[in-house]
C-alpha positions in Angstrom: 0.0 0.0 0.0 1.5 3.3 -1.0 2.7 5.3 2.3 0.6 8.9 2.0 1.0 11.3 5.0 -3.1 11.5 4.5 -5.5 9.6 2.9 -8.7 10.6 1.7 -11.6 8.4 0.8 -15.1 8.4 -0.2 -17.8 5.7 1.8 -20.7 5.0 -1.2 -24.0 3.6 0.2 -25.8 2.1 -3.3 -29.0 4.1 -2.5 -31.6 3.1 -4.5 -34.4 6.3 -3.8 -36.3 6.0 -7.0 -36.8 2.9 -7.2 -34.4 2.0 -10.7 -31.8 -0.5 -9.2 -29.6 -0.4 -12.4 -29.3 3.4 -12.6 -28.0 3.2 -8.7 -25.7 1.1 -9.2 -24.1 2.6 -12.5 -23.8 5.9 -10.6 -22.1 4.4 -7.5 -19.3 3.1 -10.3 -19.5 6.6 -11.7 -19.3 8.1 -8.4 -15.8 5.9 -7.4 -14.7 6.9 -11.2 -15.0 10.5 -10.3 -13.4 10.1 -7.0 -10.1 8.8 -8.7 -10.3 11.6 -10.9 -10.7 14.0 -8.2 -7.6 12.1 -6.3 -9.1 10.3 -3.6 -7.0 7.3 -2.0 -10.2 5.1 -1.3 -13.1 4.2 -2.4 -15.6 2.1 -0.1 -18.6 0.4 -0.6 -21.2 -0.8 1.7 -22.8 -4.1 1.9 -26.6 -4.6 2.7 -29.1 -7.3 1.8 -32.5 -7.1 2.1 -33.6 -3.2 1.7 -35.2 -1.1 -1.6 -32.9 1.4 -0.9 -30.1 0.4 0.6 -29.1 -2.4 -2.4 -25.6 -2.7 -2.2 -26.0 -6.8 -1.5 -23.7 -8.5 -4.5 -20.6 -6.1 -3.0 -17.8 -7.6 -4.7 -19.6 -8.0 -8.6 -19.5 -4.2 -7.7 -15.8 -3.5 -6.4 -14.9 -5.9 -9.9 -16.5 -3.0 -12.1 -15.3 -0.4 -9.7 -11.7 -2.1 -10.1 -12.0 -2.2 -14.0 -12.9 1.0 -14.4 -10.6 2.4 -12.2 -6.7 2.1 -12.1 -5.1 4.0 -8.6 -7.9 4.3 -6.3 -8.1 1.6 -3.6 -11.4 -0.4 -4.0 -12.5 -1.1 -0.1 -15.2 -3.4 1.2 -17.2 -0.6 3.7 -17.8 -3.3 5.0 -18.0 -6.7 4.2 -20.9 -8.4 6.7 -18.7 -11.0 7.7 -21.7 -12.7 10.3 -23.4 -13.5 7.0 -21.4 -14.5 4.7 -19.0 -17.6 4.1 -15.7 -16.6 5.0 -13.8 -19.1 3.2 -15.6 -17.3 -0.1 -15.1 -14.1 0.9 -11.7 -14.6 1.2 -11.5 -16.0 -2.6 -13.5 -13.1 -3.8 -11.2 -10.3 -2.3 -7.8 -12.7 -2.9 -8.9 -12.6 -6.7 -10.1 -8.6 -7.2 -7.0 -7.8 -5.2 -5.0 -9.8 -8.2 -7.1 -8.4 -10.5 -7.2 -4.7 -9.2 -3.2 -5.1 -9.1 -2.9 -5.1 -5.0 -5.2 -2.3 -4.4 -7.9 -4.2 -1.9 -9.3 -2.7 1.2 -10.9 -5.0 3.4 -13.6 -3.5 5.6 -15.6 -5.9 7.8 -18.5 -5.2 10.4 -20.9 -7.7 11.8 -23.6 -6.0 9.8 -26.9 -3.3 10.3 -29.0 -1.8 11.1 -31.8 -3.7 9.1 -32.8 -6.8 11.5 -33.9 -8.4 8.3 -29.9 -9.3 7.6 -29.9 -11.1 11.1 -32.8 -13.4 10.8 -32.5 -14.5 7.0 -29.0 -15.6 8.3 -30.4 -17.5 11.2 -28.9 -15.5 13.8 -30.1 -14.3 16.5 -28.8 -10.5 17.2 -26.1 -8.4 17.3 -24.1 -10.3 20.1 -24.1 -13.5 17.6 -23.4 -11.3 14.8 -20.2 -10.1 16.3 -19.0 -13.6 17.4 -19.4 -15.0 14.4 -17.7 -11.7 12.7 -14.6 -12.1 14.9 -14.2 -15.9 13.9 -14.9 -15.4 10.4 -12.1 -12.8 9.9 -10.0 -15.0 12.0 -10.4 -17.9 9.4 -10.2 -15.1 6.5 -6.6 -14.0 7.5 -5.2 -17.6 8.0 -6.5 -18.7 4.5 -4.6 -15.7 3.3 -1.1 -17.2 4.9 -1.2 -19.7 1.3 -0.5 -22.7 3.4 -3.6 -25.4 4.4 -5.2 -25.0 7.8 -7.5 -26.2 10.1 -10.1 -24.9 12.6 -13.2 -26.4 14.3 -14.8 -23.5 16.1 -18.2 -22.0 17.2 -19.5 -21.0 13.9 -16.3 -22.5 11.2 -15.0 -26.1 10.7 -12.6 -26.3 8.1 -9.9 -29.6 7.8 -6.6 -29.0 6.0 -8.1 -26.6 3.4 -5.7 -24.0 1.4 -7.4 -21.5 -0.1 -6.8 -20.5 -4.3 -5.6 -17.9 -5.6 -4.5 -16.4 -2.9 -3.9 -12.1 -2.6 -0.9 -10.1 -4.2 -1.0 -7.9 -1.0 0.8 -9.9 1.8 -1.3 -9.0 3.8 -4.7 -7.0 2.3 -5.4 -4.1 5.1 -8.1 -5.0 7.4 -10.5 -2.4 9.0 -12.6 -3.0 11.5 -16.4 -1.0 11.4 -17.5 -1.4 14.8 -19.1 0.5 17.5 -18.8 -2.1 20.3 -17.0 -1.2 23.5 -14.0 -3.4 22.8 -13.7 -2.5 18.9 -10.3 -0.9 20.0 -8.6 -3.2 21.7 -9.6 -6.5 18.9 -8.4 -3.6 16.5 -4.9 -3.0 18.1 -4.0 -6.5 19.1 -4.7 -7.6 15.6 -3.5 -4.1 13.6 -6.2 -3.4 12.1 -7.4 0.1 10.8 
């Protein structure tokens, strides 16, 4: 990651307020577009499922067409909901745009909100869960990024002797941490993330 003395970034939400889903997308890729041309360092992009107007849900289809039609600005997951998603994918899907946008991933995680609706189609049962689940998955995440097989059996994630392919250019991605919990600090420090 280039070393700037400040960075500046952009956080799109894909809003959807009139109701044409393809028009909001198309102008959140314009909008990261214009940010690079502007000379922002980072452009994020929320993840939500499950809401008219919040639609940013297939997150990474959209960092790939942000990544394409960009060439210096840092394409950043703002956040990826780790608590419902399948780590082990996630981590494919950001090894391969970070290949693919030439080591310029961000990787934002958060445990997911405000829309309850995220929680329950995911068959958990609140925020508590959410967060647990969150803090393993991104546990699993950064070991499959290590390129060598592994294997974990905990609360939420049992995986035997898998390796995951391809694996990132960035050794490591930068992680972020979204979180408004008490202890976000601490788990952020001990682990380095931003």
């Amino acid at each position: 990651m280039p070393d700037y003395p400040q960075r500046y970034g952009v956080f799109l939400n894909v809003e959807n307020p009139h109701g044409n889903a393809r028009d909001a997308l198309l102008q959140t890729v314009d909008h990261a577009v214009v940010a690079e041309a502007l000379g922002y360092h980072d452009v994020w992009v929320a993840e939500h499922h499950y809401s008219s107007f919040a639609i940013g849900s297939a997150l990474m289809v959209l960092l790939a067409q942000i990544a394409a039609r960009t060439s210096r600005i840092r394409p950043g997951t703002g956040a990826s909901l780790l608590a419902i998603n399948d780590p082990l994918r996630v981590a494919e899907d950001v090894a391969t745009l970070d290949l693919l946008s030439n080591g310029r991933m961000e990787f934002g995680v958060a445990r997911g909100g405000p829309f309850p609706e995220q929680y329950r189609h995911a068959g958990l049962s609140g925020a508590d869960q959410a967060r647990a689940r969150m803090i393993e998955a991104l546990d699993v995440i950064r070991r499959a990024w290590q390129g060598v097989p592994f294997s974990t059996e905990g609360r939420f994630f049992r995986y035997d002797r898998v390796q995951l392919q391809p694996q990132p250019l960035q050794r490591p991605i930068p992680v972020w941490l979204a979180s408004m919990s008490g202890d976000s600090l601490d788990l952020a420090a001990r682990h380095h993330y931003g």
